[in-house]
N, CA, C and O of each residue as an XYZ file, in Angstrom:
332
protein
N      -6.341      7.678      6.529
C      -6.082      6.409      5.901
C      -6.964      6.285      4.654
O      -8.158      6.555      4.783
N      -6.434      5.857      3.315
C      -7.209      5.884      2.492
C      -7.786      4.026      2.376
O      -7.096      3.040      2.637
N      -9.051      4.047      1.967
C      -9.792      3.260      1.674
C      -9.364      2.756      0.297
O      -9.161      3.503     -0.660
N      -9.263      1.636      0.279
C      -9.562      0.975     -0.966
C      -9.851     -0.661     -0.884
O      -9.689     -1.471      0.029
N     -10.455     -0.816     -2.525
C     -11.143     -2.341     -2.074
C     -10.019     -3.264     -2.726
O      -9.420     -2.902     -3.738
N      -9.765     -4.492     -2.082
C      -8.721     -5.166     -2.324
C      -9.158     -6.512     -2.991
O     -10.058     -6.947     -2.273
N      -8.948     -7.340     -3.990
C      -9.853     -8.328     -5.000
C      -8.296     -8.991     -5.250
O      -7.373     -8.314     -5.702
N      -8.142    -10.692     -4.809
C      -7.237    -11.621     -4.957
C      -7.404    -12.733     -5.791
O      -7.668    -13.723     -5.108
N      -7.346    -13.039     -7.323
C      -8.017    -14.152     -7.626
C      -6.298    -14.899     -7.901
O      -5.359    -14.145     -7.647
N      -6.039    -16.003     -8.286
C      -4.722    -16.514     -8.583
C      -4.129    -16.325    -10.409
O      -3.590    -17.107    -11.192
N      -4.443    -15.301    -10.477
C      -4.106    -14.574    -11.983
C      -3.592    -13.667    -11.723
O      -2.557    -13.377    -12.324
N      -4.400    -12.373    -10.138
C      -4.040    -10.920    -10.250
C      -4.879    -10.723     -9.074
O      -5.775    -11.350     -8.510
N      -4.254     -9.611     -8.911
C      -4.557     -8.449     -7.440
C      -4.975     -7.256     -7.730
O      -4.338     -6.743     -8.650
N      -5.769     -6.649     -7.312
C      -6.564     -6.168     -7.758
C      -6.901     -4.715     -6.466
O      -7.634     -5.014     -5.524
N      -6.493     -3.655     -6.508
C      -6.943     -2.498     -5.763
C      -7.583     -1.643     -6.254
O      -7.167     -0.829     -7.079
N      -8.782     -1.723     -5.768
C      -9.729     -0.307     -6.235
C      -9.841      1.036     -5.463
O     -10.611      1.205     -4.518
N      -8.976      1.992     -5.969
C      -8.342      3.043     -5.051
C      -9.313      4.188     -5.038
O      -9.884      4.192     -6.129
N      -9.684      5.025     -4.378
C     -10.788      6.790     -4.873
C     -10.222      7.394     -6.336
O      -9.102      7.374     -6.846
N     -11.261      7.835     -6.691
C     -10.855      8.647     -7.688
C     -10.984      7.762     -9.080
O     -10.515      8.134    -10.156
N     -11.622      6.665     -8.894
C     -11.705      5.727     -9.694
C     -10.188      5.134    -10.918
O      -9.974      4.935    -12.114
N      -9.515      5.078     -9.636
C      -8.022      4.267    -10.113
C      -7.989      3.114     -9.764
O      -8.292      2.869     -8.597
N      -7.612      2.035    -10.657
C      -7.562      0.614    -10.226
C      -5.978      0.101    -10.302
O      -5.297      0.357    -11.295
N      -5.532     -0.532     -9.342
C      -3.960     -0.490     -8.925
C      -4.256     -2.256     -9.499
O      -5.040     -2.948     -8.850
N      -3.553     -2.830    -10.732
C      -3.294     -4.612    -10.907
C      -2.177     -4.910    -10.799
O      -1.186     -4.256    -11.124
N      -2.244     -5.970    -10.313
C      -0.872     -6.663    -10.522
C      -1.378     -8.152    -10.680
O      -2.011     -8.964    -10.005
N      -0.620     -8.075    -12.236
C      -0.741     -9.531    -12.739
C       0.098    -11.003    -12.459
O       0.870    -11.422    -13.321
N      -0.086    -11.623    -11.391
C       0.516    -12.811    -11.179
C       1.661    -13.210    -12.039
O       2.850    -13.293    -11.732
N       1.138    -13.415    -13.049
C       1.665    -14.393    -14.208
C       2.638    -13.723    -14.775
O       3.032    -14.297    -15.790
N       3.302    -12.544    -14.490
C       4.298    -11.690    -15.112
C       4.865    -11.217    -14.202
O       4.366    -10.158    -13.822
N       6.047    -11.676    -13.465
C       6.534    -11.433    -12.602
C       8.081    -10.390    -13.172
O       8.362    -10.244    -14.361
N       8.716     -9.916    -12.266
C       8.071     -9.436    -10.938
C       7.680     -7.937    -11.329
O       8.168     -7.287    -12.254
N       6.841     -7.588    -10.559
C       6.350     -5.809    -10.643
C       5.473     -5.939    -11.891
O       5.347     -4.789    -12.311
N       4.816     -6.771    -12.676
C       3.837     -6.367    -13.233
C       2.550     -6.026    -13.179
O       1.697     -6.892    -12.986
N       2.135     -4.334    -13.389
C       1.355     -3.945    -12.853
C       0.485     -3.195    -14.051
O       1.072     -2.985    -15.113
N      -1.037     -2.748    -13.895
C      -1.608     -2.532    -14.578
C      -2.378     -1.197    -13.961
O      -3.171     -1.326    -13.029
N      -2.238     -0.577    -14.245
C      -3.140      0.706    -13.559
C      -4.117      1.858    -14.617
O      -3.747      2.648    -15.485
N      -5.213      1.587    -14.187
C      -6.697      2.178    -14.586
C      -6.984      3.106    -14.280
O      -7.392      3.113    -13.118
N      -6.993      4.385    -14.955
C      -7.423      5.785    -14.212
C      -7.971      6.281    -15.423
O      -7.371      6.468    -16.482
N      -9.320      6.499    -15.134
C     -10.087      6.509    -16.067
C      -9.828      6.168    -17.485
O     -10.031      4.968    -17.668
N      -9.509      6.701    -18.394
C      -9.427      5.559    -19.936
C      -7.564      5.713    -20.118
O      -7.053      5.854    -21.229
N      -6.794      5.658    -18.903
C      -5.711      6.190    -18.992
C      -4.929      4.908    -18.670
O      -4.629      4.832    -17.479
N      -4.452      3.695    -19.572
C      -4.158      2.614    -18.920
C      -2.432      2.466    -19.242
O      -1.992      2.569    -20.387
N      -1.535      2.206    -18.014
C       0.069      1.743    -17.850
C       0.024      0.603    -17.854
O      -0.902      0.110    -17.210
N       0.903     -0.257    -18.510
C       0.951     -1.436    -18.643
C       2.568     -1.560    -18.091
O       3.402     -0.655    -18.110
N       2.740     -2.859    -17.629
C       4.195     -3.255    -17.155
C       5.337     -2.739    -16.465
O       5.035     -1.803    -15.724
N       6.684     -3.077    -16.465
C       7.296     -2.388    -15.668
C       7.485     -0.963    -15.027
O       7.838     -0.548    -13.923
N       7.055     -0.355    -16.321
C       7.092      1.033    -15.830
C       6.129      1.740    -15.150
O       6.230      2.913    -14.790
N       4.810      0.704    -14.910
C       3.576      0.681    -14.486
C       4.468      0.967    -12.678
O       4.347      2.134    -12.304
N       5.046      0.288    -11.948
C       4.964     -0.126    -10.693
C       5.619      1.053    -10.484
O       5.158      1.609     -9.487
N       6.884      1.941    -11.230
C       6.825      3.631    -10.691
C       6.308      4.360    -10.851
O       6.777      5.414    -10.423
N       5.021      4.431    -11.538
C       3.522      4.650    -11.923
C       3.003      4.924    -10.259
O       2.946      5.925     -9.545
N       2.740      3.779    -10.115
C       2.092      3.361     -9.052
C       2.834      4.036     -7.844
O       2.123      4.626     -7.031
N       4.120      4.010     -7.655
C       4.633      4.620     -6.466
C       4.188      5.990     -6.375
O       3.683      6.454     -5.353
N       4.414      6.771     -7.660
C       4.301      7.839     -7.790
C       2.785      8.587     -7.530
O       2.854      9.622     -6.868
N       1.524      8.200     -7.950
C       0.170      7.931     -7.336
C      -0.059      7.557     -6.195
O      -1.192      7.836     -5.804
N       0.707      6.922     -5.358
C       0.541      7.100     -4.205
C       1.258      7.812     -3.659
O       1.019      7.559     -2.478
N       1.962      8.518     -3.677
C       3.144      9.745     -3.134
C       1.845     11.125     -3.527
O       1.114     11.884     -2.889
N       2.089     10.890     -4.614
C       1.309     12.478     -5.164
C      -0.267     12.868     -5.295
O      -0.831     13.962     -5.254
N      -0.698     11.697     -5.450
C      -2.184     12.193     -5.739
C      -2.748     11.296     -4.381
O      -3.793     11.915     -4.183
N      -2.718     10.295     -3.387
C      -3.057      9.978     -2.158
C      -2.096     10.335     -0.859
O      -2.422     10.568      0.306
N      -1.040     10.303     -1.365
C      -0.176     11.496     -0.178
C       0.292     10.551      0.726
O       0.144     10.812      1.919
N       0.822      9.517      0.412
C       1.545      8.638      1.194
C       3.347      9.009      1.024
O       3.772      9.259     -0.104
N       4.325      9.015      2.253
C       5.373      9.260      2.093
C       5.883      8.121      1.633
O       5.162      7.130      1.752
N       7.514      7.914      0.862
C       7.783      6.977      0.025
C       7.536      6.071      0.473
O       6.619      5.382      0.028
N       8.535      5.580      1.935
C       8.342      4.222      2.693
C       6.664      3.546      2.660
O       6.353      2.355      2.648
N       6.075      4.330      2.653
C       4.759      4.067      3.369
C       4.626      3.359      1.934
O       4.413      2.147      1.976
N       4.743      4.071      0.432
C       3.886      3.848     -0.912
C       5.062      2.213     -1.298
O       4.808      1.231     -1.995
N       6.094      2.499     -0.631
C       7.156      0.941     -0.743
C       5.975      0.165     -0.121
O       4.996     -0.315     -0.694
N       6.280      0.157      1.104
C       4.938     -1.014      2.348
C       4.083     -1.197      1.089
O       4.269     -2.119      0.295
N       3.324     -0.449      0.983
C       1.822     -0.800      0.368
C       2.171     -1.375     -1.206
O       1.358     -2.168     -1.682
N       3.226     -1.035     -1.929
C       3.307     -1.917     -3.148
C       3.926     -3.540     -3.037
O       3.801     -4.500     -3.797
N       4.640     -3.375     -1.744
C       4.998     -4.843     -1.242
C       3.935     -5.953     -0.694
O       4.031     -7.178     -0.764
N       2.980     -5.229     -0.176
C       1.940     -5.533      0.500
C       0.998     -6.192     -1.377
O       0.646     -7.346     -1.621
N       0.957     -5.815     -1.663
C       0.193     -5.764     -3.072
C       0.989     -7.113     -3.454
O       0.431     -8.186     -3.682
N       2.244     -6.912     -3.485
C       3.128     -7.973     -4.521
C       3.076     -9.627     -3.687
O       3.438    -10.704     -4.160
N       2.542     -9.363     -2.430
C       2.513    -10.669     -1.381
C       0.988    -11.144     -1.866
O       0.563    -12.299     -1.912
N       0.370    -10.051     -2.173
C      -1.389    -10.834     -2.554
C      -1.741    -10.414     -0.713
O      -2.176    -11.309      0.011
N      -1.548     -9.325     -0.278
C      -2.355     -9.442      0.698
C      -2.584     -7.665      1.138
O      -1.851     -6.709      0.884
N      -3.959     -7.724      1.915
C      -4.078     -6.027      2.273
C      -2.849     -5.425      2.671
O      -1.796     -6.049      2.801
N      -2.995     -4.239      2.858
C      -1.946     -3.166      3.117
C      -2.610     -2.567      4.055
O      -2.122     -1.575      4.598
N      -3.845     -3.058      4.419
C      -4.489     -2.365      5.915
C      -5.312     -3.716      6.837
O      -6.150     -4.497      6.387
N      -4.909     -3.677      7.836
C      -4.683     -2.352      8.538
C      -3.379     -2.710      8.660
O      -2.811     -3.793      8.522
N      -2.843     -1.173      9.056
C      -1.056     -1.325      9.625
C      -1.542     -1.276     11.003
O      -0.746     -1.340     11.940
């Protein structure tokens, strides 16, 4: 199970994943707007959230369903662990 730290303010959501990747999703830009931080490597917006699927499939090794759960889990404002 991978660890990460989970940060909710009412702007954005906020996952701090290993490897120093930060998974956002900005409230205020609905739906699927996401922001992702990997080292000075930053995705902005829609195309951000198959970004994101794809980082969790390939570089944390979650199968699709599982990287669906956990971006839904994200889009509710709430952990994705424990299952």
């Amino acid at each position: 199970m991978v660890k990460a730290a989970l940060t909710v303010t009412a702007r954005k959501t906020t996952l701090n994943l290993p490897g120093g990747v930060a998974l956002i999703r900005v409230s205020v830009c609905e739906p699927y707007c996401y922001r992702i931080l990997r080292g000075t490597e930053v995705v902005l917006g829609w195309g951000a959230r198959h970004f994101a699927l794809q980082l969790l499939q390939d570089e944390i090794g979650y199968p699709r369903s599982e990287a669906e759960e956990y971006l839904a889990a994200v889009d509710q404002g709430r952990p994705p662990w424990p299952r």
